[in-house]
N, C-alpha and C positions, 0 to 999 in steps of 0.2 A: 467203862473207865478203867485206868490203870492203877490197880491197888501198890500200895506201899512195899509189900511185899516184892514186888516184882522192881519195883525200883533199885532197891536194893541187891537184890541178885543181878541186874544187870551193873550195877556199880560194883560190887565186886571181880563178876568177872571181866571188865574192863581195868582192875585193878592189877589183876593175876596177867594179867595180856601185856601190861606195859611195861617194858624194862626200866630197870634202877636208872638215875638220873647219871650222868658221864659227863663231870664239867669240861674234859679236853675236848671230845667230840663235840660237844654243845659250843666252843669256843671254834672250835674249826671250820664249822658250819657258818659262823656267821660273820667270820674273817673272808671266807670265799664268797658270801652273798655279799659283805661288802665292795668287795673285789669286781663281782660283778655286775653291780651298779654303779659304777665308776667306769668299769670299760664301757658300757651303753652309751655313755653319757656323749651327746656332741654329735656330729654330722660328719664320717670320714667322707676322703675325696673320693673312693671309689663306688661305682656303680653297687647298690643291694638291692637284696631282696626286701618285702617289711619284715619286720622284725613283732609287728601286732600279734597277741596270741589272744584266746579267749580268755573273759574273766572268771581267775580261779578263786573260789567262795572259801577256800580254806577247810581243811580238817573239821573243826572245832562248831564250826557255824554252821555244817552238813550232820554232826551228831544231834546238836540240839533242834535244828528241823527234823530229824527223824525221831527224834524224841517225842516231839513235841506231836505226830501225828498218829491218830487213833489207829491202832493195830494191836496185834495181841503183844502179848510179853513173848511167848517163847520167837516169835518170827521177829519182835525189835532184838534179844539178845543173840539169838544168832548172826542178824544181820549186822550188829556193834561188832563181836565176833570177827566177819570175812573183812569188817573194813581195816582194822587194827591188821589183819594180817597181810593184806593187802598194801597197806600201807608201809610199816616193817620188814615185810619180805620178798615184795615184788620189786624189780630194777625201775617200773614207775610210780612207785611209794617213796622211795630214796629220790628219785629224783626231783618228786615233789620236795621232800622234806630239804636236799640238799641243794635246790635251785637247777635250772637246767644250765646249760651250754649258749649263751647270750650267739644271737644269732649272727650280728654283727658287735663289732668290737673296733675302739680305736685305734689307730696304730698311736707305738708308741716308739718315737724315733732316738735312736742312740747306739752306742758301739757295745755290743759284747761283753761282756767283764768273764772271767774264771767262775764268780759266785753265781752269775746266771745261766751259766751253762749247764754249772753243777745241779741247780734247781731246778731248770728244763733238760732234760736231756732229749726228747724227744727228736726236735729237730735235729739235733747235735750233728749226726752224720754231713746232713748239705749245706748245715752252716760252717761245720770245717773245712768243707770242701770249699767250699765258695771263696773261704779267706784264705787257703793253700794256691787257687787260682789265682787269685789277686797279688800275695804275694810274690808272686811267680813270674807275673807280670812285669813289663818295663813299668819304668817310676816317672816316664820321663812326662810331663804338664798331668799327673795325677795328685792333685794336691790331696794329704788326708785331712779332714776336716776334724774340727774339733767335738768330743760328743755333748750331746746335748740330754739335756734330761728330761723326766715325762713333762709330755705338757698339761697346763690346768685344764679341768672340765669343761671342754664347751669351746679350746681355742688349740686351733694344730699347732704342731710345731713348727719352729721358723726351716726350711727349706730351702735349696737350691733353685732359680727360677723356672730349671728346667725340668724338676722330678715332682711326679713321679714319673720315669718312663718306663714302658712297660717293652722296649726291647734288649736282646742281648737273653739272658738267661732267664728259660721259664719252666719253670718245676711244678709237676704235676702230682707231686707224690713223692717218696723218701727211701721206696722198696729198690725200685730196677730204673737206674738212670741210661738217658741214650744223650749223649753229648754229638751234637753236628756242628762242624765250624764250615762256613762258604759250602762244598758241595763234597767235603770228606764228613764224612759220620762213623761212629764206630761204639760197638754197646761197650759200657761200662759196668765193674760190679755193683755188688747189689751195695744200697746205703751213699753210694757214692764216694767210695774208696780212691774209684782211681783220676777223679775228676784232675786231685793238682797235676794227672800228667799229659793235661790241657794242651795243644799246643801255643808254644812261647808267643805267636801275633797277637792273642786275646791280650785285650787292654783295658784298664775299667772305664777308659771314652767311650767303649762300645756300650755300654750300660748292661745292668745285670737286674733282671728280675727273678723271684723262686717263690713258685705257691706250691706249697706242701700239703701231703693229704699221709695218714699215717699207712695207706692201703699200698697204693702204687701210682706210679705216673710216670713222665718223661721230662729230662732236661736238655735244653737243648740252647747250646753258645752258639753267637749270632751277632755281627755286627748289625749297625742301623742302617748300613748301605741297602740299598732293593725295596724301602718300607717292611722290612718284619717286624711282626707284629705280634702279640702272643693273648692270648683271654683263658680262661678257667670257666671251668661248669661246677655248678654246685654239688660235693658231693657229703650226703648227711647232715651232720647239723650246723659243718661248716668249714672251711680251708686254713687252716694256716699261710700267712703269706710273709714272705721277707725281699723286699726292694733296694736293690744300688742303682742309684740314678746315675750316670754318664760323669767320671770323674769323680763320683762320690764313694767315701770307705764306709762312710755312715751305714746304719741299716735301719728300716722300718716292717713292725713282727705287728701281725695283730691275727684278727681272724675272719673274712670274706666272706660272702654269700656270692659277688662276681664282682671281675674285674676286667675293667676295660680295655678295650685296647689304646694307645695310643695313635688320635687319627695323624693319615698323610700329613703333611704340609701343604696350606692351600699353594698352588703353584702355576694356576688356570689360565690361559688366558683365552680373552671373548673378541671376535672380528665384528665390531659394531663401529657406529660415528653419533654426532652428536642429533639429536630431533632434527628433519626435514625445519629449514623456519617458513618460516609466513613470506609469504610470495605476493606481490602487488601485481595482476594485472599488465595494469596501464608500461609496466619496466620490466617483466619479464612472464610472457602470455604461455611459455612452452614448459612443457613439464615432459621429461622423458626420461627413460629407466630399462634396466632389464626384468624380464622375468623370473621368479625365484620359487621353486614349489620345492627348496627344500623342508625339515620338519626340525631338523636338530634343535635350536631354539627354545621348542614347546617341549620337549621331550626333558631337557636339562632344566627349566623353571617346576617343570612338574617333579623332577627328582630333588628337587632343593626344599620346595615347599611339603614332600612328603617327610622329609629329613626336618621338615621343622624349623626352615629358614627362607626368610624370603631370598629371591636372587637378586643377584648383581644389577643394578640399572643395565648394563653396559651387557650382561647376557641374555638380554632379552628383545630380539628381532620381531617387531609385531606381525612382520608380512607372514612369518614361518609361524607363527602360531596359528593365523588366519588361513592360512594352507594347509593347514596338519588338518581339519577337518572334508569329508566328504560333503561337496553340495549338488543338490538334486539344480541342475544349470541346464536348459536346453543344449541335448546335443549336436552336432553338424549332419544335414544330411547329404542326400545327391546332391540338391542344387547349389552345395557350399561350393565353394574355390578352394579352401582352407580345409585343411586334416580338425579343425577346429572352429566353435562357436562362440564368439562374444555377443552379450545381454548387457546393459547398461541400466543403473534405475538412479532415479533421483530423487531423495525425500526428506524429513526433517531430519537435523542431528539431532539424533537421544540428550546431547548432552548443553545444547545450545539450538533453543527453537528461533535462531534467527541467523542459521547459517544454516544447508545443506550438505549432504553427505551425494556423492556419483560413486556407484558401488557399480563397478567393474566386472563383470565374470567372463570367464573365459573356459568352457569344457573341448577337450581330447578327445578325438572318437576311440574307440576301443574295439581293435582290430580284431578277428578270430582267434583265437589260441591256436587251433589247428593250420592258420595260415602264416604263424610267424616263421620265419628262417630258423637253421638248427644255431644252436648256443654254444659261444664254447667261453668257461667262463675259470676265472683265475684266482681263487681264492689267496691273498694276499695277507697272509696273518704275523703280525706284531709277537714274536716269543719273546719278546726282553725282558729284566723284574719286572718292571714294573706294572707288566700286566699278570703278575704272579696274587691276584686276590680273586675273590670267589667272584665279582659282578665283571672281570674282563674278560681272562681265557677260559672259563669253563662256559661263562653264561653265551660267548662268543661259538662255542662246538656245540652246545646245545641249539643257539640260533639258529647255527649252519644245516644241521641236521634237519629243519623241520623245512628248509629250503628244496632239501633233497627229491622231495613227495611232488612237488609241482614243476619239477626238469622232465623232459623226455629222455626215450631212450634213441635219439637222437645226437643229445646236448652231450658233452664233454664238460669234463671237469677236472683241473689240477688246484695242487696248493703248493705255495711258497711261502716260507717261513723266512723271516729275518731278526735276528738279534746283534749279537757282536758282530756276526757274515751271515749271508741271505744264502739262501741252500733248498730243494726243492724235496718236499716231502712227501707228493704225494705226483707221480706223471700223468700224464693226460691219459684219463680214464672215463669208460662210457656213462651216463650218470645213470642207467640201471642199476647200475655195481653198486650199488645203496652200500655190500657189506665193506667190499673195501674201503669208499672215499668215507663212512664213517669210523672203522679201524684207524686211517692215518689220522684224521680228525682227534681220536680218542689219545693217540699216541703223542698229541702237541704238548710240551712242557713250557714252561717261561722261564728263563736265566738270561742274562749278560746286558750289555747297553742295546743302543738302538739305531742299529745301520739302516735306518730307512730307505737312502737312494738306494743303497746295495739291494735292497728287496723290492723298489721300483722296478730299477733295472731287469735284473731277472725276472720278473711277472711281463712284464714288456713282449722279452723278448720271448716267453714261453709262448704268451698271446700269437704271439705272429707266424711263431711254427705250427699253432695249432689250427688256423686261419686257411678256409679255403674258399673260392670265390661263392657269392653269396650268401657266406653266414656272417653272422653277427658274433663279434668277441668283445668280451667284457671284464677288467678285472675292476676286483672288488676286496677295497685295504680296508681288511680291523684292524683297529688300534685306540690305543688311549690315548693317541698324539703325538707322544714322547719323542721327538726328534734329535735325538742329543748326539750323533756322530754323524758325520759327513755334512753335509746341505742343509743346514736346521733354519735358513733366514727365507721363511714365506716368500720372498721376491725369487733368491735364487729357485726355488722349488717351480713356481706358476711360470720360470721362464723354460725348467725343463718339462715340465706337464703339457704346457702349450704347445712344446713341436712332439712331441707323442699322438695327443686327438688327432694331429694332420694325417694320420697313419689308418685314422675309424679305429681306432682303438679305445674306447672312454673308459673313466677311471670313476667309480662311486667312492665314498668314504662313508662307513661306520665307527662311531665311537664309542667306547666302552670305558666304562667307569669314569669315577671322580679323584678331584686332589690332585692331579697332574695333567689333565686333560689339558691339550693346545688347540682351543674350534677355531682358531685363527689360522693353522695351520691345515685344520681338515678343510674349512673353506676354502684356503687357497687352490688343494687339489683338486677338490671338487669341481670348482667353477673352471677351474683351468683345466680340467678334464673332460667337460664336458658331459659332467655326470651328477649327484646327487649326493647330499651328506644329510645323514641320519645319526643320531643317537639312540643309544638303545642300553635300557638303565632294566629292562625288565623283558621276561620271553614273551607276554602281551605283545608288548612292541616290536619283537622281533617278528613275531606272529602278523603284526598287520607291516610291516616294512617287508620283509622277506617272503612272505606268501600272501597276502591282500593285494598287497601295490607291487608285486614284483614283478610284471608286464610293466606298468610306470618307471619302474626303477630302471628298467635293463633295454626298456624296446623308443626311443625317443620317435615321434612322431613329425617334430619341428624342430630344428637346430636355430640357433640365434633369435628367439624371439624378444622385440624390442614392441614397448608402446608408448607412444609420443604422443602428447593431451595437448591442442592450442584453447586459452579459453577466451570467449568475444568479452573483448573489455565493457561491452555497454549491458554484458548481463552479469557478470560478473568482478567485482571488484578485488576481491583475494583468494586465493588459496592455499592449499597444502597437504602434500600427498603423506600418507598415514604408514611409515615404516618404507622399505626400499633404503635404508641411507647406503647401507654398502653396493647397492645395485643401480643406484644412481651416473646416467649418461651424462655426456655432453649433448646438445642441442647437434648438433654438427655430425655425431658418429650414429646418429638412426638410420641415414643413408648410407652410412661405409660398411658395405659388408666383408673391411676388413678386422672391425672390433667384434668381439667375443661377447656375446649374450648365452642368458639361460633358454635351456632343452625343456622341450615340453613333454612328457613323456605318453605311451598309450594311455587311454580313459582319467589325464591326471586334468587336476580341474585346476588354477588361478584367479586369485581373488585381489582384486587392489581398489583401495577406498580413498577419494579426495575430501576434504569437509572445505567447503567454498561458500564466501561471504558475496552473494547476491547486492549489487549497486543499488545502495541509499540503504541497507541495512543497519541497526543500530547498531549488531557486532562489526561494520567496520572498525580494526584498530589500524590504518596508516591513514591519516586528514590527505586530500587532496591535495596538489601543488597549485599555492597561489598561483601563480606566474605556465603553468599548464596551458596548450596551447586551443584552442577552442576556434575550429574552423565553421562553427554554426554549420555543419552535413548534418540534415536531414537522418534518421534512421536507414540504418542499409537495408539490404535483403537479410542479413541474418539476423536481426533482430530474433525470429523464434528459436535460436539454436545457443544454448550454456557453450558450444567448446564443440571442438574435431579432434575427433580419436584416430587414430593410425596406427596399423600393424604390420609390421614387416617380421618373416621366415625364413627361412632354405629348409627345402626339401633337406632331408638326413643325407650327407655325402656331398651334396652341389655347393658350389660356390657362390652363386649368384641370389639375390634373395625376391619376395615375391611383396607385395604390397596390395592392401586392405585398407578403407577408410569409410567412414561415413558420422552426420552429424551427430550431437548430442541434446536431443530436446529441452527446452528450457524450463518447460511446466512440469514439476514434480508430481510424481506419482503414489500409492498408496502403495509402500515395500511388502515385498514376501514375506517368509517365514527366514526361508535363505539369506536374504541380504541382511533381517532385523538381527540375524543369530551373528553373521561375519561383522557387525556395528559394535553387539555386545562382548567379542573378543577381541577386535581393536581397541574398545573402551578399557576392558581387562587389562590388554599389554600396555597402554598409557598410563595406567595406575600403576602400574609396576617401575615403569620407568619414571613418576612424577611428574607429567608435562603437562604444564601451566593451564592449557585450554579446556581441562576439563571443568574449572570451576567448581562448584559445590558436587558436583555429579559422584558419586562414590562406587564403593560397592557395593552397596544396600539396590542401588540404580542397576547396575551391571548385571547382577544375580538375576533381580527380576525381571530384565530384559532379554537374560539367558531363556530364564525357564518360561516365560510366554512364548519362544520363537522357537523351542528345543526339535517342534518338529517330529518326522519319524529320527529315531535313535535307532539302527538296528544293533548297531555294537556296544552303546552303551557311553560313546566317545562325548556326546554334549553331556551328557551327566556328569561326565569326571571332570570335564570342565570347571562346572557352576561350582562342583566340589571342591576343586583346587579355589575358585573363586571364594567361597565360603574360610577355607584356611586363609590364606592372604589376606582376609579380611581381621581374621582374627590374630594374625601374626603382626598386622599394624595395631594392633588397640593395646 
């Protein structure tokens, strides 16, 4: 037990340890904690970190538990002792005692005064500066605004609709400023002294951002033309930030943990059409289409749903999703006619047991590597702004790069760059030369609009100089789309692309990044190139686009492949082919092998799905025609056969095409793994788009139809599927 004695002595020297009481400090201290319970308070717009700390037990409640436990005297009064001193004299005793640095803080929006200056000086230097700029500035449609005062706890301040933006000026620090206007830069002193002698273009329309740090950073002017953009990193226990939104003199101070940027402008557009409809038989028995093994599609729903959105109905191509996967399809052998094999199966629809599903496949043989022709290929790259963010042109030379390892030292390789004028950066070189074509690679910058044809053009003509008989040339355009000078209307483009293919010249398209992507514009190249459009939002994907399927990309096996479905009216009473809308024929142009069909490519497989309503089924939805003419004929000979499939080709180069056909059994089958898995991502992309025929059928259906049928996975590609199915699901709830 602790004798009386010892209580004493430890209360004394806890007494000798504490300083005399100081009502001014004692009053300043809890002026600043109120202060900063007040700033905490409410939810600012910008991105933070938590602000959660551990619960601190206090001083007080930490002596009397140490008090209160069995230990000798001399080890409790020492120990009373180190914490008093601790407390008192360490800079995290004070800052217990004095409250810390609130991690976030509100902003509190209003104009400057003299008296607030005087009482902060800290920032002083870039806030002078900023309003020496401003004034400096033309006046001409900058209205000043009136200031406004704090706002109450828990409700922002009223605001411009457009702020906060976070381009135009972004200050990193208060020590060493770097001012850049368009593509003049030039350091400034230190504090930012010499900022008002800005040059005179800067306007507050441009908008001005400054997050301050008391260490050092960078400031840098910047109109909003190109998407710049500006963010902060957290540095200590937190940023100062000060925002002029576009036109606005107002200012907003507070303190950040991060700040976001302001995204692009959505500016997308998607080459889609509306649902294939329901097709009756008995009025229209023929279904025809081109083939499509592009992926872009699947690639852009998967980048939207990782971002946390679902996509666009209208960007979502079911056929290209159901293609982006690998399926185990018998291959062709000797005794084929065709560079390629089609399989047909028939079985229930997953999502309606009283209609059928005719699941299509179609596999590529896959030629030798050591027997392809030599390459000579044209790397086509987009430098305009707008491909000036990390997922275009850097992610675009990193892609390139890992293309390099699977060329021969056979293969050639240039690059043309185009921006404001197309201009060739890198000359036909042998693709051993790893160091060089990744050097000019390295050396690709982005600035100015986007003369696309002007960068057509020239890859064209690069192609054809580098062209000697019996090789294969190929260019191949990154871009984000952006067609904004010269040819920017999809029609005039696919009418100059079309007489280029005449040449064996084919054009691929990849796209990069998001917020101003045109896939209506990549499609049109593509198809009118005779070549294949990808997106590519991640190096995975460039990984399996670029060096996976880059025989498929680059080596076509079949030009113009077309497949025309009749189906016998007395087995069949409706149908409807599942995606194809923009690949959709006329009846009439299956035989003209003067219309433009999709290229099949080495080892690329094609999958296409009908769901068909079987005669006398209760999912018929069109009623018969009274008035229907009924010649009492007997059953024909084809009574056992659902429907005639038909294939028609050219050889790569010929003009002339080849034709394949044979029946469609009418008896349904017990499906693969392969067919179950392309039913479960047709079902996926109809949810995505909302189409009517699914009925109750959800994703809860789709999921589990995924992962019974997943199969081998060697890459990992059905998984991320079910995965992305799993979010979409939960992005609709």
């Amino acid at each position: 037990m602790t004798s009386r004695d010892e209580f004493q002595d430890l209360k004394a020297a806890m007494d000798a340890a504490t300083p005399a009481p100081d009502a001014a400090r004692r009053a300043d201290v809890l002026a600043r904690a109120q202060a900063n319970f007040e700033a905490t308070q409410g939810s600012p717009a910008a991105a933070r970190q938590s602000s959660v700390s551990p619960d601190r037990r206090g001083f007080f409640r930490g002596a009397f538990d140490m008090l209160m436990t069995k230990t000798t005297g001399a080890l409790t009064a020492t120990t009373a002792l180190v914490a008093v001193g601790v407390l008192f004299l360490s800079p995290q005793g004070q800052e217990l005692l004095n409250g810390s640095a609130p991690l976030v803080q509100e902003p509190v929006t209003g104009t400057l005064t003299d008296d607030e200056i005087a009482a902060d000086p800290e920032p002083l230097p870039a806030l002078i500066a900023v309003e020496e700029a401003l004034e400096a500035a033309p006046e001409a449609d900058a209205p000043v605004l009136p200031a406004l005062s704090p706002a109450p706890r828990g409700v922002a301040p009223d605001a411009p609709a457009q702020a906060p933006q976070y381009e135009g000026i972004a200050l990193t620090g208060s020590a060493e400023l770097d001012v850049s206007r368009g593509e003049a830069d030039r350091e400034l002193g230190s504090n930012g002294a010499a900022l008002s002698e800005a040059p005179a273009p800067f306007s507050p329309e441009d908008g001005v951002s400054i997050f301050t740090n008391g260490d050092f950073g960078t400031l840098t002017l910047g109109d909003t033309d190109g998407g710049f953009e500006t963010g902060i990193s957290q540095f200590g226990a937190g940023n100062s930030a000060t925002i002029l939104a576009p036109g606005d003199r107002r200012i907003q101070r507070g303190v950040i943990a991060d700040v976001a940027s302001t995204p692009t402008p959505d500016t997308e557009e998607f080459a889609n059409a509306d649902d294939n409809p329901l097709r009756v038989v008995a009025d229209d028995p023929v279904s025809t289409f081109s083939i499509d093994v592009d992926t872009a599609s699947y690639a852009l729903l998967r980048s939207s749903l990782n971002r946390g959105q679902l996509p666009a109905p209208e960007a979502v191509r079911i056929e290209e999703m159901v293609n982006y996967f690998p399926y185990d399809y018998p291959a062709p052998d000797a005794d084929d006619v065709s560079p390629f094999r089609p399989t047909v199966e028939v079985f229930a629809t997953p999502w309606n047991p009283d209609t059928q599903l005719v699941h299509i496949g179609i596999q590529g043989e896959l030629p030798a590597i050591e027997d392809r022709p030599p390459l000579n290929l044209v790397f086509l790259v987009d430098t305009s702004g707008s491909m000036n963010e990390a997922a275009k042109l850097p992610l675009l030379i990193q892609s390139f790069r890992l293309m390099l390892d699977r060329l021969t030292p056979e293969d050639q390789v240039a690059i043309v760059t185009y921006a404001g004028s197309a201009g060739v950066a890198l000359e036909p070189t042998a693709a051993s030369d790893t160091a060089t074509i990744s050097a000019a690679l390295t050396a690709l910058q982005a600035g100015g609009s986007t003369n696309g044809v002007g960068g057509l053009q020239a890859a064209y003509d690069l192609a054809a100089e580098m062209t000697e008989d019996g090789e294969v040339s190929r260019v191949l355009l990154a871009t984000d789309g952006d067609f904004n000078v010269g040819i920017s209307d999809p029609t005039a483009l696919e009418d100059y692309i079309a007489e280029q293919r005449e040449t064996g010249i084919y054009l691929s398209v990849l796209g990069f990044g998001r917020g101003n992507l045109q896939d209506d514009t990549m499609q049109a190249l593509a198809q009118n190139g005779n070549g294949t459009a990808a997106f590519i939002d991640t190096l995975h994907e460039a990984q399996r686009v670029l060096v996976d399927q880059l025989a498929g990309a680059l080596f076509p096996i079949a030009d113009d492949l077309k497949v025309q479905v009749e189906f016998n009216p007395e087995a069949i009473a409706e149908y409807r082919l599942i995606g194809y809308e923009t690949r959709a024929l006329a009846r009439e142009d299956f035989a003209n092998d003067a219309v433009d069909a999709g290229e099949l490519g080495a080892g690329h497989s094609v999958t296409a799905i009908y769901e068909v309503t079987p005669v006398g089924s209760p999912a018929q939805l069109v009623a018969p025609l009274r008035y229907a003419t009924d010649d009492g004929a007997s059953e024909t000979e084809f009574g056992d056969e659902l429907g005639f499939i038909s294939l028609r080709w050219k050889e790569p180069g010929e003009d002339d095409s080849t034709l394949i056909d044979f029946p469609i059994a009418a008896t349904p089958s017990e499906p693969g793994t392969e067919a179950q898995f392309a039913a479960a991502i047709a079902g996926f992309g109809q949810l995505l788009r909302g189409n009517a025929f699914l009925g109750d059928w959800g994703y809860e259906e789709a999921i589990a139809l995924a992962n019974a049928s997943r199969g081998e996975d060697e890459f990992g590609y059905r998984t991320e599927a079910i995965q992305l199915m799993r979010l979409a699901q939960s992005l609709t709830q």
